[in-house]
OpenMM code with the backbone's topology and positions (N, CA, C; nanometers):
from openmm import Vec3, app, unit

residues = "UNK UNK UNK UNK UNK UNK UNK UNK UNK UNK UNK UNK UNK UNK UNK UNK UNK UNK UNK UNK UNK UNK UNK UNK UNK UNK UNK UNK UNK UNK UNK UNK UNK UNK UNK UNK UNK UNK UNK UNK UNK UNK UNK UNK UNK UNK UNK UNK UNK UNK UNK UNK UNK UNK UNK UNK UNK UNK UNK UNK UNK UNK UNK UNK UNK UNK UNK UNK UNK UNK UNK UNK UNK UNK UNK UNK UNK UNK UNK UNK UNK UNK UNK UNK UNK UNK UNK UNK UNK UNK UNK UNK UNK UNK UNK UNK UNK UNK UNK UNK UNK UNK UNK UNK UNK UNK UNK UNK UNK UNK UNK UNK UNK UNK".split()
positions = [
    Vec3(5.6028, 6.4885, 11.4330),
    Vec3(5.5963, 6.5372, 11.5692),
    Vec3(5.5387, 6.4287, 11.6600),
    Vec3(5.4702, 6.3473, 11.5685),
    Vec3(5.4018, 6.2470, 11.6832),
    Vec3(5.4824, 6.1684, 11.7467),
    Vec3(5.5439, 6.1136, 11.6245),
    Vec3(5.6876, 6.0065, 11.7095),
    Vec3(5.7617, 6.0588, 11.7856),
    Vec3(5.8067, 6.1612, 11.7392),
    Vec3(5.9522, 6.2315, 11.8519),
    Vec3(5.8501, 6.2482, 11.9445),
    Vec3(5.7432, 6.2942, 11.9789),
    Vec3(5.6517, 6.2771, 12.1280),
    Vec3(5.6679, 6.1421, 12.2157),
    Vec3(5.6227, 6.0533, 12.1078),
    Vec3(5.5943, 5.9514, 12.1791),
    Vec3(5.7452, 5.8775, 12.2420),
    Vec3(5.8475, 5.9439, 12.2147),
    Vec3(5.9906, 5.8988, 12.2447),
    Vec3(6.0132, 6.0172, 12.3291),
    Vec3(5.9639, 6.1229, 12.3319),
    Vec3(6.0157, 6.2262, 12.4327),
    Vec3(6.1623, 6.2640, 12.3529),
    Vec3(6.1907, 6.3201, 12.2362),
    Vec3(6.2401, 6.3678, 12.1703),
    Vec3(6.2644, 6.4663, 12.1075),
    Vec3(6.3411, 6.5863, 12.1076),
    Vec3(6.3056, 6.7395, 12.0445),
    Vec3(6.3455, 6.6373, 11.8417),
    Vec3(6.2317, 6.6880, 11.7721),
    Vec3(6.2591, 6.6784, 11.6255),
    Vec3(6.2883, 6.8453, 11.5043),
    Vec3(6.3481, 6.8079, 11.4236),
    Vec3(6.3443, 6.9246, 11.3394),
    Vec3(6.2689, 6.8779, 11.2223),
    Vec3(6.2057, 6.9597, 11.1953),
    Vec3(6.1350, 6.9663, 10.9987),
    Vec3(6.1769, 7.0464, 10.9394),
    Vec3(6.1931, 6.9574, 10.8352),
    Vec3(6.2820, 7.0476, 10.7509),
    Vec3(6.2184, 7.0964, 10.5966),
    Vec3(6.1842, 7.1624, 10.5376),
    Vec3(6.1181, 7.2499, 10.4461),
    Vec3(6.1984, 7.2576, 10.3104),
    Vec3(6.1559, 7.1361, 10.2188),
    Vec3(6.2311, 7.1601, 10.0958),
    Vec3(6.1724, 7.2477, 10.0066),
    Vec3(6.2471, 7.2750, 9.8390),
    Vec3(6.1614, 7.3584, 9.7717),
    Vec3(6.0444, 7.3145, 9.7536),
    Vec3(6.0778, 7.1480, 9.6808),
    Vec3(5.9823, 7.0582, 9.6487),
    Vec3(5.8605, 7.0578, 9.7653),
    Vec3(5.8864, 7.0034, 9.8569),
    Vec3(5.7852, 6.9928, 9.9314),
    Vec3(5.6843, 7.1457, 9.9827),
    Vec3(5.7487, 7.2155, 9.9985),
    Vec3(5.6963, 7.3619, 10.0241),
    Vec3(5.5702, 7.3528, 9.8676),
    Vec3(5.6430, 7.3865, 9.7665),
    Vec3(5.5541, 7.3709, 9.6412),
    Vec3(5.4807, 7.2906, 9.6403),
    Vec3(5.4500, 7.1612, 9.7194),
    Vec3(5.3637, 7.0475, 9.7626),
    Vec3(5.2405, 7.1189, 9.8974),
    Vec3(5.3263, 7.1637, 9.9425),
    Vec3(5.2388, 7.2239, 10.0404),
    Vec3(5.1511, 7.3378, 9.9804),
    Vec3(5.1808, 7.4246, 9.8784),
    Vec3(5.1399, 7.5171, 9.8389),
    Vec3(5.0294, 7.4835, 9.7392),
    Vec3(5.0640, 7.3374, 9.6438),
    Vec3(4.9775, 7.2756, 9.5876),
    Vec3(5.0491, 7.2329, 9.4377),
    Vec3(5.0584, 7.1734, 9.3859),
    Vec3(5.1458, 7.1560, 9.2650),
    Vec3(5.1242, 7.2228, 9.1608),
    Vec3(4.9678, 7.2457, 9.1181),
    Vec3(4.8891, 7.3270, 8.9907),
    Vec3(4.9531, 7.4884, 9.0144),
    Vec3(4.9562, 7.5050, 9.1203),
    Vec3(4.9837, 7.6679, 9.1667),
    Vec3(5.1221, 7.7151, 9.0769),
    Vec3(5.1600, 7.7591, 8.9838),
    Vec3(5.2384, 7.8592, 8.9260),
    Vec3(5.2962, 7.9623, 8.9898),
    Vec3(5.2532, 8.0224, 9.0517),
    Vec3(5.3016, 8.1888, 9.1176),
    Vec3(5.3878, 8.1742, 9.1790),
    Vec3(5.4718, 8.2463, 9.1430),
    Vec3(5.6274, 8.2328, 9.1192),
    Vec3(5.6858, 8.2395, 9.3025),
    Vec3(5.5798, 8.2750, 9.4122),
    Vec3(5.5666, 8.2956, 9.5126),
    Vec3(5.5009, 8.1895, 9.5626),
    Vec3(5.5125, 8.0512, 9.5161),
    Vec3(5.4007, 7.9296, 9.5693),
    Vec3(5.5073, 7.8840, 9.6854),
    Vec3(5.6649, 7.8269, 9.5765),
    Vec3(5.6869, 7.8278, 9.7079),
    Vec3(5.7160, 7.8415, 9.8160),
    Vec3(5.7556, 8.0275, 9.8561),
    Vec3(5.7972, 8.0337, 9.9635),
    Vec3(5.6112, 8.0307, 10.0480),
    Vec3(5.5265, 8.0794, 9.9999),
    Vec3(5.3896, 8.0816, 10.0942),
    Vec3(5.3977, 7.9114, 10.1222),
    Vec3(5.4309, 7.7903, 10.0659),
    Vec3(5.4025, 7.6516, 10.0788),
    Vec3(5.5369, 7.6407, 10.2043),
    Vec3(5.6000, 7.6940, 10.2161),
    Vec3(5.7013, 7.6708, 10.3284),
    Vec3(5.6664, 7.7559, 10.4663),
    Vec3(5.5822, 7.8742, 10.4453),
    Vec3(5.5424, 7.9863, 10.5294),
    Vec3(5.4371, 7.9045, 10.5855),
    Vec3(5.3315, 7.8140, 10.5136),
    Vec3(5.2045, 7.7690, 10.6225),
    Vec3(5.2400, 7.6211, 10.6625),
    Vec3(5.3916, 7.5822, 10.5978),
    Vec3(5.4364, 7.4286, 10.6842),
    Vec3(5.5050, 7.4977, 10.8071),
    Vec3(5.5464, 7.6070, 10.7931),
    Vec3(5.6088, 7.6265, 10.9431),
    Vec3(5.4887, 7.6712, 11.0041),
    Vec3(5.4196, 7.7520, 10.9515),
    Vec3(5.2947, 7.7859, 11.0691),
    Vec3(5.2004, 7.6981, 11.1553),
    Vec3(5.2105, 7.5602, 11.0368),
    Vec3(5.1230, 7.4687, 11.0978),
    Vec3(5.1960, 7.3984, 11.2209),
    Vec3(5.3257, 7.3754, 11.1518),
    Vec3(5.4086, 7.3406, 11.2823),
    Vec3(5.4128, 7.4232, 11.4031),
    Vec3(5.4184, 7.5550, 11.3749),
    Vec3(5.4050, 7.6593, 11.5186),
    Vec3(5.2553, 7.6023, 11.5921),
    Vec3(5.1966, 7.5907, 11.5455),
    Vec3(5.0609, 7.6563, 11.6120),
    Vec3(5.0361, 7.4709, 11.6641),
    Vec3(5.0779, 7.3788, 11.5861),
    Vec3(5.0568, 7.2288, 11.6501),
    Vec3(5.2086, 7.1857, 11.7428),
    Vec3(5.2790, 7.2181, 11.7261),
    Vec3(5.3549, 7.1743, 11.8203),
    Vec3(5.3793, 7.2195, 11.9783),
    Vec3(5.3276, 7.2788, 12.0393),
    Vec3(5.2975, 7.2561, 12.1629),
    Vec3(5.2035, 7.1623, 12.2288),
    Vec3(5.1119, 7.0955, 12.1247),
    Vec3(5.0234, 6.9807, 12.1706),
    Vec3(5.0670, 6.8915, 12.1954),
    Vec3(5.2412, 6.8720, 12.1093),
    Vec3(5.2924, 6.7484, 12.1221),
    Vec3(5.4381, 6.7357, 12.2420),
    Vec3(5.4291, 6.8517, 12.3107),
    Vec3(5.5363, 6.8657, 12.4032),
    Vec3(5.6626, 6.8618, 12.3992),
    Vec3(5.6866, 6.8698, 12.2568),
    Vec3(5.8629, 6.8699, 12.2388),
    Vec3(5.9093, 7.0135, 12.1776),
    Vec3(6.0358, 7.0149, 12.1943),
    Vec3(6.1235, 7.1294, 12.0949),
    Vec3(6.0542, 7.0820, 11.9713),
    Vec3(6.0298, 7.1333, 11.8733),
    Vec3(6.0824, 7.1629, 11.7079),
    Vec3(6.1458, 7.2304, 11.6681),
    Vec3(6.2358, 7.2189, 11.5804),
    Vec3(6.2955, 7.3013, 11.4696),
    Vec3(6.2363, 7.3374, 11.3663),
    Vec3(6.2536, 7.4147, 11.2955),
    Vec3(6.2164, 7.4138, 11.1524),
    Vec3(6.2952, 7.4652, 11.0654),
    Vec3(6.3426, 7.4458, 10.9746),
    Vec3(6.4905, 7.4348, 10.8753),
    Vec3(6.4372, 7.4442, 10.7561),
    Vec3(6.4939, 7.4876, 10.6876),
    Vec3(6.4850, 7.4994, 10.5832),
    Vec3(6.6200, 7.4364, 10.5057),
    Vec3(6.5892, 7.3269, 10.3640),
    Vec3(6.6842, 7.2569, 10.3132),
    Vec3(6.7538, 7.3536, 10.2622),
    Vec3(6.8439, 7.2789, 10.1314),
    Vec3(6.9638, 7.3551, 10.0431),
    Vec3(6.9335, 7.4433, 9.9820),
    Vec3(6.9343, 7.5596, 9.9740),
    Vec3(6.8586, 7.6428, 9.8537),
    Vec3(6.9918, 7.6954, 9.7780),
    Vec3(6.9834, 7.6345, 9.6234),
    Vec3(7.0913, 7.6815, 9.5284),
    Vec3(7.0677, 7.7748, 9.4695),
    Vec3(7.1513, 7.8941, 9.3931),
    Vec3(7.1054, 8.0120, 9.3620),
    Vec3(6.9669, 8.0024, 9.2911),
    Vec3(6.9277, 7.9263, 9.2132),
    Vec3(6.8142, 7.9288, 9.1306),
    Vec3(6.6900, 7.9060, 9.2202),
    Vec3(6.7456, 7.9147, 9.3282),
    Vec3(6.5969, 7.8849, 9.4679),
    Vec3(6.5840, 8.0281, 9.5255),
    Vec3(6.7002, 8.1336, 9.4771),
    Vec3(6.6829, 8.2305, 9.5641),
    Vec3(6.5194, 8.3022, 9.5950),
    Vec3(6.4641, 8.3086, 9.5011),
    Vec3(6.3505, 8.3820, 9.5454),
    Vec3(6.2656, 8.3105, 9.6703),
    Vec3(6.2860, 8.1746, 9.6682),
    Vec3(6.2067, 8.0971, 9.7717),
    Vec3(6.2612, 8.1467, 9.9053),
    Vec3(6.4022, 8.1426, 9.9084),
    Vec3(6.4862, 8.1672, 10.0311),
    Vec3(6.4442, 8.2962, 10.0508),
    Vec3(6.4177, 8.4262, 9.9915),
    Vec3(6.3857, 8.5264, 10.0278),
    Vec3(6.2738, 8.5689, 10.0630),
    Vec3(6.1585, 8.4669, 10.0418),
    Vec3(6.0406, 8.4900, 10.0420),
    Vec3(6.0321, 8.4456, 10.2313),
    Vec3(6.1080, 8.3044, 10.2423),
    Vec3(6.1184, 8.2862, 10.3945),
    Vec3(6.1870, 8.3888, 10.4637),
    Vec3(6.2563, 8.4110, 10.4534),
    Vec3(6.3433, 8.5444, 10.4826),
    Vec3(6.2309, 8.6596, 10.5444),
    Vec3(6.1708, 8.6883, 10.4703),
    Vec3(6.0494, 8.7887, 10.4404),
    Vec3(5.9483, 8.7645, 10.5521),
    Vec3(5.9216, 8.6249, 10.5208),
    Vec3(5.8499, 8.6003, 10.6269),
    Vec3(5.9005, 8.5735, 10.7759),
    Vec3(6.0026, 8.5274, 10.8138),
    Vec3(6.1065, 8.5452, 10.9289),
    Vec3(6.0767, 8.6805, 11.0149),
    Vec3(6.1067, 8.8088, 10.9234),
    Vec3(6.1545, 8.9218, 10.9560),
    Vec3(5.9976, 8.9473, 11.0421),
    Vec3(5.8881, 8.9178, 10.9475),
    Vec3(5.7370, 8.9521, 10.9801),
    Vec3(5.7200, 8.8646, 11.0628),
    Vec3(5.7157, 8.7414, 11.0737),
    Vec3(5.6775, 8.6772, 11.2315),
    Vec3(5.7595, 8.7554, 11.3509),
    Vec3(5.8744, 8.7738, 11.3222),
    Vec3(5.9891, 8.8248, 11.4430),
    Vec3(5.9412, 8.9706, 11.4959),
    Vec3(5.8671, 9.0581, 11.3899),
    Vec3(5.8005, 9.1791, 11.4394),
    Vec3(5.7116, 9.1592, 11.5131),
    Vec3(5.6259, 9.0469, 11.5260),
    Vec3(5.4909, 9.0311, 11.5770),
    Vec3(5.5092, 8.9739, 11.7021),
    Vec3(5.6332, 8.8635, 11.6925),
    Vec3(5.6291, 8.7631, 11.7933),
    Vec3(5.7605, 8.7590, 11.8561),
    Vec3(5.8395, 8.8583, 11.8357),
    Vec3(5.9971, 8.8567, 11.8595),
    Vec3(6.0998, 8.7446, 11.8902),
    Vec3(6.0922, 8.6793, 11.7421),
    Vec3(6.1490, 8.5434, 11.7168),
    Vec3(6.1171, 8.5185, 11.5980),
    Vec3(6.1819, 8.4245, 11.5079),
    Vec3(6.1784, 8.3985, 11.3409),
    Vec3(6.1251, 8.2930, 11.3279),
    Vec3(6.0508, 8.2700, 11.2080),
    Vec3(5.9589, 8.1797, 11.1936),
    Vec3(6.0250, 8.0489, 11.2045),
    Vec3(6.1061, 8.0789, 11.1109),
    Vec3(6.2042, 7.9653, 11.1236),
    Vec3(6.3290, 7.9644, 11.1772),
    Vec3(6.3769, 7.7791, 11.2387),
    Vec3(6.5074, 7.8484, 11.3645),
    Vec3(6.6128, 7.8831, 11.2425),
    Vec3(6.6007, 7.7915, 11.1006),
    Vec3(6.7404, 7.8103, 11.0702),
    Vec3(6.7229, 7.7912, 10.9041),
    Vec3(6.8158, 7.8782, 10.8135),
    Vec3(6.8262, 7.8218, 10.6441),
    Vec3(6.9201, 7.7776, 10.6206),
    Vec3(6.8994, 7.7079, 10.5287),
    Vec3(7.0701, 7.6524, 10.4321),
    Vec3(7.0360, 7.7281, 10.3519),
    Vec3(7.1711, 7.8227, 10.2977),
    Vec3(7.2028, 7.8645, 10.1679),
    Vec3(7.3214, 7.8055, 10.1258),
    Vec3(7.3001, 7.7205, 10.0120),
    Vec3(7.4069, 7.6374, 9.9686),
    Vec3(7.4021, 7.6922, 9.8148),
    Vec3(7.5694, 7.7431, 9.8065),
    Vec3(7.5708, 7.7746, 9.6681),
    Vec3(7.7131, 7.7294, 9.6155),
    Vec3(7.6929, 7.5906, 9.6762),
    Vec3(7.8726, 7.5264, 9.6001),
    Vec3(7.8414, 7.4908, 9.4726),
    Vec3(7.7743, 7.5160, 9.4016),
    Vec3(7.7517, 7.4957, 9.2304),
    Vec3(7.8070, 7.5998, 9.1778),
    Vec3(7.8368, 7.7279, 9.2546),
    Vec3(7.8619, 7.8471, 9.2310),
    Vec3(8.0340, 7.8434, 9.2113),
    Vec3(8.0975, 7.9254, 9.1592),
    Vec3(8.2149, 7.9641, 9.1316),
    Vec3(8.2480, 8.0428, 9.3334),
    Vec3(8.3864, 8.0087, 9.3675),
    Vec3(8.3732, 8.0388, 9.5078),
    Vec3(8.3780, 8.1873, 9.4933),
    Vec3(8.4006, 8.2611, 9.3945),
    Vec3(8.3915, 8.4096, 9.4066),
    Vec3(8.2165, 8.4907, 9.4276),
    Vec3(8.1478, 8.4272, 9.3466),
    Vec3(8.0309, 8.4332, 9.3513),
    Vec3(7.9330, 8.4093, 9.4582),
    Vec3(8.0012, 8.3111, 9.4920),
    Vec3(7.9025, 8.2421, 9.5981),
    Vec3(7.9582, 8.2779, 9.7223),
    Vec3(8.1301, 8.3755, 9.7422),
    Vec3(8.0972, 8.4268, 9.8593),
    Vec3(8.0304, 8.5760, 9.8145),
    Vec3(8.0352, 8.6140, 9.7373),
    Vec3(7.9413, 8.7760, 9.7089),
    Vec3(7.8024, 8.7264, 9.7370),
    Vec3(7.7626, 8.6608, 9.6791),
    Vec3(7.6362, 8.6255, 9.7536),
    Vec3(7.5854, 8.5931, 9.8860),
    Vec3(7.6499, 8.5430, 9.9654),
    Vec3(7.6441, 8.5170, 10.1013),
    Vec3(7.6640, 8.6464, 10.1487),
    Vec3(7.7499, 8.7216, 10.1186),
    Vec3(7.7730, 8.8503, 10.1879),
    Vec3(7.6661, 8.9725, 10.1662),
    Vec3(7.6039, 8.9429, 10.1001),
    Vec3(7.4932, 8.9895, 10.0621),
    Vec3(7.3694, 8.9905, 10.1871),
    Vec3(7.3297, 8.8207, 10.1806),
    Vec3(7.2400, 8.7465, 10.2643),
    Vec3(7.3237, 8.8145, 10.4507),
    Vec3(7.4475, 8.8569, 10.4278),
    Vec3(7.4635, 8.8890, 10.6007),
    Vec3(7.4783, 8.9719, 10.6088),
    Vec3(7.4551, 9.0935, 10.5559),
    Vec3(7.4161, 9.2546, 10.5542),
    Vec3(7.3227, 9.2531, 10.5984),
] * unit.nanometer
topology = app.Topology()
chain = topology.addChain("A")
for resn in residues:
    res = topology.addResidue(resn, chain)
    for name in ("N", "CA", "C"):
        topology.addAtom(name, app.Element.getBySymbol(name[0]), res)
C-alpha cells in the first residue's frame, strides 16, 4: 500500500492459501487457520488503508477444489462483514477448478452461485 501511495495508484492484494496460513502462523493446524489467516490480512488491510489514500482491492488467489474449505471460510466471512457493514470483506475470489473434469467443475461452480 505504501508504494501504490506514493505513486498515487489504486493496488490490489491478493490472499493466497499459502500466505493466509502464513498469516495465521505456520505451527497452527486447525483446519480453519487458513481461512481466519486470510480474514485478518483483509482486515488489516481494511482498517490501514485509508491512511494510505488509495483504492484497494482484496482478492483472493486460485482456490482448487482441495482449498474449498478455505474459500468457504472467506465466503463466511464476506457474508458477516456485509451484515455489519453492507459490503464484503473481500472485493473478489478465484475459484479455479480446471484440474477438475469440466462436468464437475461446472456442478461445483453452480453450487458456489446459488
Amino acid at each position: 500500500m505504501e508504494a501504490a501511495s506514493k505513486f498515487n495508484s489504486p493496488v490490489m492484494i491478493q490472499a493466497s492459501n499459502g500466505g493466509a496460513q502464513f498469516m495465521a502462523g505456520k505451527s497452527i493446524k486447525d483446519k480453519n487457520a487458513c481461512a481466519a489467516g486470510a480474514v485478518a490480512l483483509a482486515l488489516h488491510v481494511r482498517a490501514m488503508a485509508p491512511y494510505y489514500g488509495i483504492p484497494v482491492i482484496l482478492h483472493s488467489d486460485h482456490c482448487a477444489k482441495k482449498l474449498l474449505p478455505w474459500f468457504d471460510g472467506m465466503l463466511e466471512a464476506d457474508e458477516a462483514y456485509f451484515a455489519q457493514y453492507g459490503e464484503p470483506l473481500f472485493s473478489s475470489h478465484m475459484l479455479d477448478l480446471s484440474e477438475e473434469p469440466d462436468e464437475e467443475n461446472i456442478a461445483i461452480c453452480v453450487q458456489y452461485f446459488k
